[in-house]
Phi, psi and omega in degrees: 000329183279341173271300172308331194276302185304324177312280247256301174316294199320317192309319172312301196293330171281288203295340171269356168298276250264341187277299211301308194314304204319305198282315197289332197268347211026061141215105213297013144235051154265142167076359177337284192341277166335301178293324166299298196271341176268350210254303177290313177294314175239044158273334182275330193268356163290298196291351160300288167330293212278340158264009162288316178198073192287006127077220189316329179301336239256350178294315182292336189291161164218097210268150159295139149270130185255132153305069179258063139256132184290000000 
């Protein structure tokens, strides 16, 4: 759990470096890229974690078949 809290801080702590430049440059898109891939990386590593072991969650999932063949 302490390894997810320092993640998710650094992650913080990068994304308000990069919201506070956006307002000193007034350029609303500096760093998308950056915000974007820290932002992703742990919406994906949260859907791992809750279907790994979705505990309370799990009446609510619902899993999909993807069909990947055309």
């Amino acid at each position: 759990m302490s390894e997810i809290r320092e993640r998710l801080g650094k992650g913080v702590a990068v994304l308000q470096r990069l919201d506070k430049r956006r307002l000193d440059t007034k350029s609303p898109k500096l760093g998308y890229n950056a915000e974007h891939l820290i932002i992703a990386r742990e919406l994906s590593e949260l859907e791992n974690d809750i279907l790994q072991d979705p505990g309370a969650l799990e009446a609510h999932l619902v899993r999909l078949r993807r069909n990947l063949l055309p």
